[in-house]
C-alpha positions as CSV (number, residue, x, y, z in Angstrom):
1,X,-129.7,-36.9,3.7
2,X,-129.6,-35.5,0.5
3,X,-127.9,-36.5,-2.9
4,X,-126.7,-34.4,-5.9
5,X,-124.5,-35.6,-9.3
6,X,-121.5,-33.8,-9.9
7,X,-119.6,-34.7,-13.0
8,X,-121.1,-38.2,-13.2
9,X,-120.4,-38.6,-9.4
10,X,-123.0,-39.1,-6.4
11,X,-122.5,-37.1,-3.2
12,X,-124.8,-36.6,-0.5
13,X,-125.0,-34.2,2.6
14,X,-126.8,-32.8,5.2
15,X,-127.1,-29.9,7.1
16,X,-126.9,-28.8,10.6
17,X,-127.8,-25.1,12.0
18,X,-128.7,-22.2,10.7
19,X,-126.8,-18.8,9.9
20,X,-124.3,-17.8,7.5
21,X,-123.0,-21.0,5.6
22,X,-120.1,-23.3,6.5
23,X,-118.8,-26.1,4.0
24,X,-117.2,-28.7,5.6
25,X,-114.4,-31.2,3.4
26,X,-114.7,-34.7,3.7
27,X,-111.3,-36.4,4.6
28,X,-110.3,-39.2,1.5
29,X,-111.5,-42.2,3.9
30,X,-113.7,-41.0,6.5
31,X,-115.9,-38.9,5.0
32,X,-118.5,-36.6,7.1
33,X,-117.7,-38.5,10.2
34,X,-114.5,-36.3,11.0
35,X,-116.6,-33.2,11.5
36,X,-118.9,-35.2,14.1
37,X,-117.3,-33.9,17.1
38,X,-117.4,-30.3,16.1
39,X,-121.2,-29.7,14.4
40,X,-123.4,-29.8,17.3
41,X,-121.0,-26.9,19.1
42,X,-120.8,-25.1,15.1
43,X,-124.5,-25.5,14.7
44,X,-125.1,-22.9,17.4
45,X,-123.4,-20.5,15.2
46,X,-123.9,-21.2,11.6
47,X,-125.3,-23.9,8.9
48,X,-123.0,-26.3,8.5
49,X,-123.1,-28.3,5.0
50,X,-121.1,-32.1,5.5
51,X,-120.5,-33.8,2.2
52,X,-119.6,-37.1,1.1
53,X,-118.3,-39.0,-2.0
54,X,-119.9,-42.2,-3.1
55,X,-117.6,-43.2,-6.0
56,X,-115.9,-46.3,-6.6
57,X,-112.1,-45.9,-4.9
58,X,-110.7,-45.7,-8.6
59,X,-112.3,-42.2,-9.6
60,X,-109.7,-39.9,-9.0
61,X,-112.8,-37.4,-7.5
62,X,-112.4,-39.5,-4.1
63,X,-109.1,-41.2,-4.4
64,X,-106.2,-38.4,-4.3
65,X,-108.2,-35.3,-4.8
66,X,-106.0,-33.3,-1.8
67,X,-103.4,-31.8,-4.4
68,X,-105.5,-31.3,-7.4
69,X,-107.2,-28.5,-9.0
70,X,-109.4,-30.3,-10.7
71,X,-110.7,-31.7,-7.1
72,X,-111.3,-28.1,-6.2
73,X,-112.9,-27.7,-9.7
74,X,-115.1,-29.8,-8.8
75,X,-115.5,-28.9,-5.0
76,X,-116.6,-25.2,-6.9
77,X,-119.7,-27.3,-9.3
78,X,-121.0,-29.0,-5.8
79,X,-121.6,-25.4,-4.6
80,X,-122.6,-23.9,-7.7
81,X,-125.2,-27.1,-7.4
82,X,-126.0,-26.3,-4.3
83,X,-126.5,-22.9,-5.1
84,X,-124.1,-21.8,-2.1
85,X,-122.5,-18.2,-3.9
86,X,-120.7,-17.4,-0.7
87,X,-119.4,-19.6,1.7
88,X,-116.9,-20.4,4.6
89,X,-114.5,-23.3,4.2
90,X,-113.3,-25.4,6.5
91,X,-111.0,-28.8,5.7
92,X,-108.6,-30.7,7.6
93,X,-104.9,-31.3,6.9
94,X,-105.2,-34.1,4.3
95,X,-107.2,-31.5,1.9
96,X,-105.6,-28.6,2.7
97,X,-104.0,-28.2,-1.1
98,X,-107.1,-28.8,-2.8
99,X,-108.5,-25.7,-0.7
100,X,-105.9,-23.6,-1.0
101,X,-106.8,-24.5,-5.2
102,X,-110.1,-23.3,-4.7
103,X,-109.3,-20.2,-2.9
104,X,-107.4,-19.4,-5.8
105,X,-109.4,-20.6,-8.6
106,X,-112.8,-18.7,-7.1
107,X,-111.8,-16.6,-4.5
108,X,-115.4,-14.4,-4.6
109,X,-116.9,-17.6,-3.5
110,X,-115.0,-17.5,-0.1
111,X,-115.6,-15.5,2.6
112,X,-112.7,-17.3,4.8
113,X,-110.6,-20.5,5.2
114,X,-110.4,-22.7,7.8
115,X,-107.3,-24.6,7.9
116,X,-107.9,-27.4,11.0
117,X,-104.5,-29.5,11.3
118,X,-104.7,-32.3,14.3
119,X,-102.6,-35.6,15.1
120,X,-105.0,-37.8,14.0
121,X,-105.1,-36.7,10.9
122,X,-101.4,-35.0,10.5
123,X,-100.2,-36.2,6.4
124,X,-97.4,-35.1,5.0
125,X,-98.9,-32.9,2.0
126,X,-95.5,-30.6,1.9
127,X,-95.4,-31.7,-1.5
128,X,-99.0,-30.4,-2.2
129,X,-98.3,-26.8,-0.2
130,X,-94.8,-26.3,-2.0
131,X,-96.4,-26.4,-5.4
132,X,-98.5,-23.4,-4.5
133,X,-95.6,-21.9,-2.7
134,X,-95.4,-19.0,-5.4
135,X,-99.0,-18.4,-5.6
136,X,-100.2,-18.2,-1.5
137,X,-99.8,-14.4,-1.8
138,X,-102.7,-14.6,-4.3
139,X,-105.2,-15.8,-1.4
140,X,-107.0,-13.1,-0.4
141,X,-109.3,-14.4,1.9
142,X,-109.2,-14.3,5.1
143,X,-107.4,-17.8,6.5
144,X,-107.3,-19.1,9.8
145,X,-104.6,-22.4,10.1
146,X,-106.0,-23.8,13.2
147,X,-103.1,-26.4,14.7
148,X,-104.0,-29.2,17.8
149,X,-100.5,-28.9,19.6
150,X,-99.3,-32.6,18.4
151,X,-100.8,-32.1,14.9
152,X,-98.6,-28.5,14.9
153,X,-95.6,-31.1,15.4
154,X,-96.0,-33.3,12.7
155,X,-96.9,-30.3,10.1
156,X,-93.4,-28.5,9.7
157,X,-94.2,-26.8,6.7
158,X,-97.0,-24.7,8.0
159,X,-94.4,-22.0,9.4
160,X,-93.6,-20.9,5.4
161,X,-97.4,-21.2,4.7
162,X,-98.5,-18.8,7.6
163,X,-96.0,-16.7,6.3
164,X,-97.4,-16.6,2.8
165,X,-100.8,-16.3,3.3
166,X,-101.2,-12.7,3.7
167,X,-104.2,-12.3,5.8
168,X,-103.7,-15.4,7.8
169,X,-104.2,-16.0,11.7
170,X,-102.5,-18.9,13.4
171,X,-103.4,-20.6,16.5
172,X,-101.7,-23.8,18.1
173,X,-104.8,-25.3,20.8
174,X,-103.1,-27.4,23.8
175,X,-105.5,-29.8,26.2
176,X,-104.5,-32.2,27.7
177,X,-107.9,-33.7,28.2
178,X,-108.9,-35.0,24.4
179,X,-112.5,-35.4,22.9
180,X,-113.8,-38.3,20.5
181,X,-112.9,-39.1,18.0
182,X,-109.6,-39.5,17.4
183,X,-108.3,-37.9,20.3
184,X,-109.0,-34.2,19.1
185,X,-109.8,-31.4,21.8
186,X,-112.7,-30.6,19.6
187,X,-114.2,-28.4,22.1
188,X,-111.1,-25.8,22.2
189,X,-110.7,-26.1,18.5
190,X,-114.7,-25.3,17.7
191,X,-114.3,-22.5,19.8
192,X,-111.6,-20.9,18.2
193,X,-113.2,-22.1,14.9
194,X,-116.3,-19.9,16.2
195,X,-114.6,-16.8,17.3
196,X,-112.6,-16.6,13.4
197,X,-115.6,-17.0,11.7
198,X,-117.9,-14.3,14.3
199,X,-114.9,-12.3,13.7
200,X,-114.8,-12.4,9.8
201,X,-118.7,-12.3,10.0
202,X,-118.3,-8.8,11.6
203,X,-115.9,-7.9,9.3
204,X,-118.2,-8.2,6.2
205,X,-120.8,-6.6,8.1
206,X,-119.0,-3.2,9.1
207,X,-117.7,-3.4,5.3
208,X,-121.2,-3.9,3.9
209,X,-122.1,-1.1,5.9
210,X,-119.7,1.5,4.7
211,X,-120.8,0.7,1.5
212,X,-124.4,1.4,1.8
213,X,-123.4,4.7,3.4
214,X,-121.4,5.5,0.5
């Protein structure tokens, strides 16, 4: 485990894999552990980076960062930090706001979005979304909004944000057989994690290509 200061604030993280580079967002409360389900099948594919907070439950870094710019502010100094230039994103409902913020604040830092929505985690940040409701078109990157079938229940706003988001994929997982924790099927949903990102991968790899043969 590793630690760096950002803004007078201690986070640590680890990484898991190698490849291409895939941030993954703490949730407000649990930290890394929300991603523990999903790395070992991620870490086939790509290096995953899990971060954590360690400041007192009054800085405003840790305590209601979901909706803020500034969180994604300072989301964009951890990388810069980390010296990660280019990255994939992925982040669960409750931060969805704050990585929509970052998409648009430094969009060539992104080379996609993963949007993971599930029950267990299912918020209602409609408040968050709407404020950027005039702005999704701006998001330019590549976005997949990945929904567990009960999470797509309790998230009735994402219809209007698919919409928005011009170069967005959706995809609604069912299973009726759940995986730890927190009941998430998080076999089906790292797979179709896997498949965006290989697609997107390819993506930049034909475009790269064109360019050196121009």
């Amino acid at each position: 485990m590793r630690e760096v200061v950002v803004q007078g604030v201690r986070y640590s993280y680890d990484t898991v894999g190698e490849g291409f580079p895939l941030v993954l967002v703490p949730a407000p409360q649990g930290g890394r552990e929300v991603w523990t389900a999903y790395r070992p099948l991620l870490g086939e594919l790509c290096r995953t980076i899990a971060y954590a907070c360690h400041a007192r439950a009054a800085t405003p870094q840790c305590e209601a960062p979901s909706a803020s710019a500034r969180a994604a502010d300072t989301l964009g100094k951890l990388l810069d930090i980390l010296g990660l230039e280019r990255i994939y994103l992925d982040t669960q409902t409750d931060r969805w706001p704050m990585a929509l913020h970052l998409a648009l604040q430094r969009p060539e830092c992104l080379e996609g979005l993963v949007l993971l929505g599930v029950h267990a985690v299912a918020m209602d940040i409609a408040p968050g979304v709407r404020s950027l409701a005039a702005r999704l078109h701006e998001v330019t990157v590549p976005t997949l909004v990945l929904l567990e079938a009960q999470g797509h229940a309790a998230l009735p706003y994402v219809e209007a944000l698919t919409e928005r988001l011009p170069r967005c994929t959706r995809v609604v997982v069912a299973d009726s057989t759940p995986a730890a924790p927190g009941g998430v099927p998080a076999l089906q949903l790292g797979h179709a994690m896997m498949r965006f990102l290989l697609h997107c991968e390819r993506q930049r790899n034909l475009v790269r290509g064109a360019s050196f043969l121009l």
